[in-house]
C-alpha positions in Angstrom: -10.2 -94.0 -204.4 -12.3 -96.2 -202.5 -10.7 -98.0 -199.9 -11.9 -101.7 -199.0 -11.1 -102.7 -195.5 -10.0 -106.7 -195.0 -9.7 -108.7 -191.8 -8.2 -111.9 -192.1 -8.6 -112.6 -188.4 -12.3 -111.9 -188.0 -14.6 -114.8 -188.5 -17.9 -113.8 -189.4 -19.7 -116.8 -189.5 -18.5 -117.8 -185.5 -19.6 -114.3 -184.6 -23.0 -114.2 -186.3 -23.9 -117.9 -184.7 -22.6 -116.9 -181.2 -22.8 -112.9 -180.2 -25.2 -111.1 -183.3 -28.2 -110.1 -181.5 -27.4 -112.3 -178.4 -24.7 -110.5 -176.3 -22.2 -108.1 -176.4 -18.3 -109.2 -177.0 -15.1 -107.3 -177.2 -13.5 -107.5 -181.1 -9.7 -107.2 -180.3 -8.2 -105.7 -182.8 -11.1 -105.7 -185.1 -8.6 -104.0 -187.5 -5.1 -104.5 -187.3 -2.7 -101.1 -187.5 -5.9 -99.0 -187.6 -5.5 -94.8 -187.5 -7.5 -92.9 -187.5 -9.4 -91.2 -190.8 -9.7 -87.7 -189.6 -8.7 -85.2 -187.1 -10.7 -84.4 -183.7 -10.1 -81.0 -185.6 -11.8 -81.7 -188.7 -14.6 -83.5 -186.7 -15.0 -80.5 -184.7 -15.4 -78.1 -188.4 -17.7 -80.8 -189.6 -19.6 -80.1 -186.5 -19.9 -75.9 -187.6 -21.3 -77.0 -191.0 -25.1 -76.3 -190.9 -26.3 -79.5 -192.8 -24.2 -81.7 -190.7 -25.9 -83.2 -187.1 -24.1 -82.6 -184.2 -24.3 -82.5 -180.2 -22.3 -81.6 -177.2 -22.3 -83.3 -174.3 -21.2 -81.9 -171.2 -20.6 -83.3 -167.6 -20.9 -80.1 -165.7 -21.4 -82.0 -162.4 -20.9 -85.9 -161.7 -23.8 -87.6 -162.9 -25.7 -84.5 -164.3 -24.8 -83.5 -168.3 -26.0 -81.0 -170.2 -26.9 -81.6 -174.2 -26.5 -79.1 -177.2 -27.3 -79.2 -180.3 -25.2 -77.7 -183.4 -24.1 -76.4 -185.8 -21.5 -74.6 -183.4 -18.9 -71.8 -184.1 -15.4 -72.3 -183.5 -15.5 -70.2 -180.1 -17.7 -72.7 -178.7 -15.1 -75.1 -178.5 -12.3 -72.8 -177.6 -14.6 -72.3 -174.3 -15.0 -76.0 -173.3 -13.3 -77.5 -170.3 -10.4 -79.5 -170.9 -12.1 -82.6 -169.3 -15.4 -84.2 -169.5 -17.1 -83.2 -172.2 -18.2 -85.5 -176.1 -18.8 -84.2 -179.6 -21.2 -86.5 -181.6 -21.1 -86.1 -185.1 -24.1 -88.0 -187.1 -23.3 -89.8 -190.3 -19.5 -88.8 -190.8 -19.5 -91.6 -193.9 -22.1 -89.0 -195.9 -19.3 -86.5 -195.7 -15.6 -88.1 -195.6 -15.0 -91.1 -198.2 -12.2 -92.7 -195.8 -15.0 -93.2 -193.2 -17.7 -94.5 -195.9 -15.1 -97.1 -196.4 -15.3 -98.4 -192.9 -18.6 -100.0 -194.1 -17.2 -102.9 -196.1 -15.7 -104.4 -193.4 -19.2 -105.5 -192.3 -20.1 -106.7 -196.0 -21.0 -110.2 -193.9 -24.2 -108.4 -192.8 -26.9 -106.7 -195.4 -26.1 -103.3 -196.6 -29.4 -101.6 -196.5 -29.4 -102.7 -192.6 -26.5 -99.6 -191.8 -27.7 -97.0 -190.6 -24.6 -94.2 -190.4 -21.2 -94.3 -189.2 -21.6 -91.3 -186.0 -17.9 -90.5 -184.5 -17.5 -88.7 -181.3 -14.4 -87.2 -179.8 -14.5 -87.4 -175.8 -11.7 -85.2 -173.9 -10.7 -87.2 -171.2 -13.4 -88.5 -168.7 -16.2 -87.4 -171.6 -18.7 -89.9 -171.7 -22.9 -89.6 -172.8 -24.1 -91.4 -169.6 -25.6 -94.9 -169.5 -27.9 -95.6 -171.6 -29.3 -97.9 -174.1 -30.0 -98.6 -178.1 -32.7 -100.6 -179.8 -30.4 -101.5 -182.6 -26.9 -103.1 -182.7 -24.4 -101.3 -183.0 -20.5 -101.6 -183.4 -17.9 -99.1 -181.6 -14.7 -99.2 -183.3 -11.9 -97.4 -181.5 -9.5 -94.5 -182.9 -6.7 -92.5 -181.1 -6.6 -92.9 -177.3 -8.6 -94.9 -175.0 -12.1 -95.8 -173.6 -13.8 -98.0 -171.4 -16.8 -99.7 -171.8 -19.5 -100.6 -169.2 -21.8 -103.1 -169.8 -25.3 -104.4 -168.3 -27.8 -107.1 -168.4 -30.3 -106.7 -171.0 -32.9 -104.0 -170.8 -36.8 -104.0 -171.0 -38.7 -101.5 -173.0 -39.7 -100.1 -169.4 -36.4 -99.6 -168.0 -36.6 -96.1 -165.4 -34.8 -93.3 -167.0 -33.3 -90.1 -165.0 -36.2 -87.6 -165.1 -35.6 -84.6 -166.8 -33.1 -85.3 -168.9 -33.3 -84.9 -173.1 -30.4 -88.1 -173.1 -33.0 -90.9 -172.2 -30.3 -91.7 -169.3 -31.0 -94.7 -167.5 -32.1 -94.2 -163.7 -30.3 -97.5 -162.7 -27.4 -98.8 -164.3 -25.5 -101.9 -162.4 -22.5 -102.8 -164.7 -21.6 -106.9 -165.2 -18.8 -106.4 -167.3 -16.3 -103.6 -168.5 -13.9 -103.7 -171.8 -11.0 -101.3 -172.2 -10.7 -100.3 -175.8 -7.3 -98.9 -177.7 -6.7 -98.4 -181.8 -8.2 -100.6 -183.6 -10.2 -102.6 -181.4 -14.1 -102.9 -181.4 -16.8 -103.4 -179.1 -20.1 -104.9 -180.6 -23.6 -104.0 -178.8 -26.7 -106.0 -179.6 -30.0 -103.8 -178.5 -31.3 -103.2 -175.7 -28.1 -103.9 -173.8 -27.2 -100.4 -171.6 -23.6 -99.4 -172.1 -21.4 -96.5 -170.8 -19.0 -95.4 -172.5 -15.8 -93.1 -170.7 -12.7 -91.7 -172.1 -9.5 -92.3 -170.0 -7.8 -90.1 -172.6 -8.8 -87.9 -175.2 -10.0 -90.3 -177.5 -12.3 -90.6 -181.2 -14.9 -93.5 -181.4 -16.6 -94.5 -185.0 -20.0 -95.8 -183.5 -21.4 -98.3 -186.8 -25.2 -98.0 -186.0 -27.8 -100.7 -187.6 -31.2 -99.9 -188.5 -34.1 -101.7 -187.0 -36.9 -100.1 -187.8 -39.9 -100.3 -184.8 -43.2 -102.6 -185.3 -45.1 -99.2 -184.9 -43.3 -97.6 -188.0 -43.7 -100.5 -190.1 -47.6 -100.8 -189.0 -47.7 -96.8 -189.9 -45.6 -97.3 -193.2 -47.4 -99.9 -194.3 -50.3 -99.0 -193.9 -50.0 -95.9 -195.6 -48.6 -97.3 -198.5 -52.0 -99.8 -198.6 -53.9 -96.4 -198.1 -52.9 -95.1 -201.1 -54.3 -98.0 -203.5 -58.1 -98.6 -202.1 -60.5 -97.9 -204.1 -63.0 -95.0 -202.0 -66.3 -96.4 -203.2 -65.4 -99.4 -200.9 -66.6 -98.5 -197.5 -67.9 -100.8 -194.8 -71.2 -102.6 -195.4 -73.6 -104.2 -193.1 -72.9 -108.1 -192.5 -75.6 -109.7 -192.2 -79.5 -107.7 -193.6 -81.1 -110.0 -191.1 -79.9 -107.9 -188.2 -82.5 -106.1 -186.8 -81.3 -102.4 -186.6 -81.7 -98.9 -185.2 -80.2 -99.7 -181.4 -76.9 -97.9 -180.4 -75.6 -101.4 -179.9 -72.8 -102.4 -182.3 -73.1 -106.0 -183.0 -69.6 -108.5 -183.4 -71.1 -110.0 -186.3 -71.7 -106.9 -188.0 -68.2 -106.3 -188.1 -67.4 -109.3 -189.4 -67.1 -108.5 -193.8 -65.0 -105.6 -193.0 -62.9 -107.6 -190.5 -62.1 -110.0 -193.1 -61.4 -107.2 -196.0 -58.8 -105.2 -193.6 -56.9 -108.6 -192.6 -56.9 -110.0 -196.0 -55.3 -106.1 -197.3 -53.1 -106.3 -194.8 -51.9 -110.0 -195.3 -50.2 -109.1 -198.8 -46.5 -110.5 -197.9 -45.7 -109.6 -201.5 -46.7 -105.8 -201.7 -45.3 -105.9 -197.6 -41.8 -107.1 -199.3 -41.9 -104.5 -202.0 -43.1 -102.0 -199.1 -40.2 -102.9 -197.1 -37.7 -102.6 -199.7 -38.7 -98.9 -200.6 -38.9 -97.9 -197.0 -34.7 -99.5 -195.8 -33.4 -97.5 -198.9 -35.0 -94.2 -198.2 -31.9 -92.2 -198.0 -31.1 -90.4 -194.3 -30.5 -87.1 -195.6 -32.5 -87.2 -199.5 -31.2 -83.5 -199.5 -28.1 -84.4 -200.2 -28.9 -86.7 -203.3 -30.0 -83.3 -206.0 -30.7 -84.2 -209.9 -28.6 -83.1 -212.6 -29.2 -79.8 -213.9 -29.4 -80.8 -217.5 -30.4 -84.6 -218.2 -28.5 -86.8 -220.1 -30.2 -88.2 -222.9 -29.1 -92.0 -223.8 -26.5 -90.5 -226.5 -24.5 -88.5 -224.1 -24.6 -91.2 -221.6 -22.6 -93.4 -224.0 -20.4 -91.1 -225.2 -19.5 -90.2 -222.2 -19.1 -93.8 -221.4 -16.7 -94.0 -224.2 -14.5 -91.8 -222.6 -13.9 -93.3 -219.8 -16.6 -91.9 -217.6 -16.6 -93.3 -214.2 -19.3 -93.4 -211.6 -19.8 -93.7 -207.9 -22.7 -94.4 -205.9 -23.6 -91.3 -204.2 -22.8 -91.8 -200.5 -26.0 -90.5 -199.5 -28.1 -93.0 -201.8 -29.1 -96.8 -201.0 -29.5 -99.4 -203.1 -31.0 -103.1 -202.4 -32.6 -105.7 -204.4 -35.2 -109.0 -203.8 -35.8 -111.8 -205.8 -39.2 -112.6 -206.2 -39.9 -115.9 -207.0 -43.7 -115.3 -206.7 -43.6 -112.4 -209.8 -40.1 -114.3 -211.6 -38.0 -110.9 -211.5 -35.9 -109.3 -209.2 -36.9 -106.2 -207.5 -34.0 -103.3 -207.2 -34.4 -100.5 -204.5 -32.9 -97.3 -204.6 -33.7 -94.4 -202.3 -37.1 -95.4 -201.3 -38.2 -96.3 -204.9 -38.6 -100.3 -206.3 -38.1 -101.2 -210.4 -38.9 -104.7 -211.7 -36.7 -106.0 -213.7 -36.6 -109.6 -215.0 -35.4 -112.6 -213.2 -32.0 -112.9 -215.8 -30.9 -109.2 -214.8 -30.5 -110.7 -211.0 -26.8 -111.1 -211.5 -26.5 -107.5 -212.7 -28.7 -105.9 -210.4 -26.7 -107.8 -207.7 -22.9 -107.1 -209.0 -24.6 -103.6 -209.4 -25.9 -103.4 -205.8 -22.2 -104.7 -204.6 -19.6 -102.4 -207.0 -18.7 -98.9 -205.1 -17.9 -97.5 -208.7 -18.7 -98.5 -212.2 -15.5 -98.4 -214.2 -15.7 -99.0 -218.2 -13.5 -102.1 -218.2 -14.0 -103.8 -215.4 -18.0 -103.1 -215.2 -18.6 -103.9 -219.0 -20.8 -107.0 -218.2 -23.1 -104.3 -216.9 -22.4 -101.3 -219.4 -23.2 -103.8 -222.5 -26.5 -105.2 -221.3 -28.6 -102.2 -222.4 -31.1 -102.3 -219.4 -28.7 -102.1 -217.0 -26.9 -99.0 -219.2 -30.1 -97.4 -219.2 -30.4 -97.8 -215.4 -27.5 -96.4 -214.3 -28.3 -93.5 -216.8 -31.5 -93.0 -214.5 -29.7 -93.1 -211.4 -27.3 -90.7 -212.4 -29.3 -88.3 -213.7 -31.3 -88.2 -210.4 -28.2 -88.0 -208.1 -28.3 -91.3 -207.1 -25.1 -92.0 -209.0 -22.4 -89.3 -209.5 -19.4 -88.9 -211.8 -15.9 -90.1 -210.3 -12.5 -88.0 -209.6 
């Protein structure tokens, strides 16, 4: 059963207005009585499993690490140093329910912007180097203790150490350092170089944001306006008065196919709809796999009559938009968009919120049959699944 995390002592709205995106700040006690959801044991088998990401990180030498990647075997870790020396294991919430639940306690900021939930266990004195992210990022601490150094703001041209595959930076000068213990959290806007170093053996859940780069929305985009144009519409000659045959390319002849590329790419409805596909595209859409025989609308409701419960597959992502411009309300889910109209937006949203649909306590949604049929979609693609 899902469990839905609740800070009383955190306030949200302070914290957005003062520190998100504008400078890092300790979270004491971000969540009270806090232990940790799995073992540095069970990290380490997640680490052996050959769908899940993981690295090693290894400070042979002050100053100098060296970076593997897994899956590993057990005997890899039974030859490790006691000392000095990470595990990083990507997107822990895809795998372990307990840490998927960590999520709501940052239901103050938009869903579709978390990225994964990576959790690393550092043997005392591990650390990854200094280094920065460009997105924000919150690290909650487990069992043991780390401190945190922090710098000034970075620029995009920021000297890293030659040579290295960790993008370490060349020149890190520390302004301020935070000592973390159980249930305390460290929030890192981007761009800010941290370093991060165990004083004991210690487990960090690192809550990663996604932001994605102007150069992969320019290359998404433009892809997506690729596919549409018609291929009879090629570039045309601006003006017929222009005397021609030179190898000179005139500014004004450039002009009518100027204006057709700004005027394609200056569609903020079709960017919107664009942008919505491309922040649910799941991580790993491996892991979201079709039923192997569909349910037709007949076994959906029978099986809905029951008691059958569903879950949103913790691989998939959902979001939704209202569109004022087209009067309906535009649901995402793993990189595909479906209109629906504008009176469905306080299903699609109670959907887009609700971990699980329960008969009973989700029968707003199961008696409107759109929504019904939806979530018959969904779940015969994968993006939904059926509930222990």
């Amino acid at each position: 059963m899902s469990k839905r995390y609740l800070n009383t002592t955190f306030d949200s709205k302070q914290f957005l207005a003062q520190y998100w995106q504008k400078e890092p700040v300790l979270l004491s006690k971000f969540i009270p009585g806090f232990s940790d959801l799995l073992a540095p044991e069970e990290l380490a088998g997640l680490a052996c499993e050959e769908l899940v990401e993981s690295r090693l990180i290894i400070e042979a030498q002050p100053r100098q690490w060296q970076l593997r990647h897994g899956p590993f075997d057990d005997s890899d870790f039974t030859q490790l140093p006691e000392s000095n020396w990470t595990l990083l294991v990507q997107a822990v919430d895809q795998w372990v329910e307990d840490v998927a639940d960590l999520k709501t306690l940052f239901n103050f900021l938009p869903s579709w912007r978390i990225d994964d939930i990576m959790i690393s266990f550092a043997a005392q004195g591990g650390s990854v180097g200094p280094h920065y992210d460009y997105y924000d990022v919150f690290l909650v601490q487990g069992q043991g203790e780390r401190s945190w150094k922090i710098g000034d703001r970075c620029d995009s041209d920021a000297k890293l150490v030659p040579g290295e595959d960790l993008s370490l930076l060349q020149n890190f000068k520390a302004t301020t350092e935070f000592n973390l213990t159980a249930g305390d959290a460290l929030y890192v806007p981007p761009r800010f170089p941290h370093w991060g170093i165990a004083k004991s053996d210690s487990l960090c859940y690192s809550v990663g944001f996604r932001a994605p780069s102007m150069a992969e929305m320019i290359e998404g985009f433009s892809d997506f306006i690729i596919k549409g144009q018609d291929p009879a519409q090629r570039y045309e000659d601006s003006d017929s008065q222009i005397e021609l045959g030179s190898a000179e390319i005139k500014p004004e002849m450039l002009d009518s196919s100027y204006r057709q590329l700004t005027e394609r790419l200056a569609q903020q409805q079709n960017f919107a709809g664009w942008f919505g596909c491309y922040v649910s595209q799941p991580k790993y859409p491996e892991l979201i796999q079709p039923l192997d025989d569909k349910l037709s609308a007949e076994d959906f409701s029978a099986l809905l009559s029951s008691g059958l419960q569903l879950m949103k597959n913790p691989s998939s992502r959902f979001a939704f938009m209202e569109s004022a411009e087209k009067d309906c309300v535009l649901l995402f889910a793993d990189g595909a968009m479906v209109n629906f109209s504008i009176k469905q937006l306080s299903n699609i949203a109670a959907f887009c919120e609700a971990p699980t649909i329960v008969p009973g306590t989700s029968s707003e949604l199961l008696a409107d049959r759109e929504m019904a049929e939806l979530l018959r979609r969904l779940l015969n693609q994968g993006s939904l699944l059926p509930s222990s």
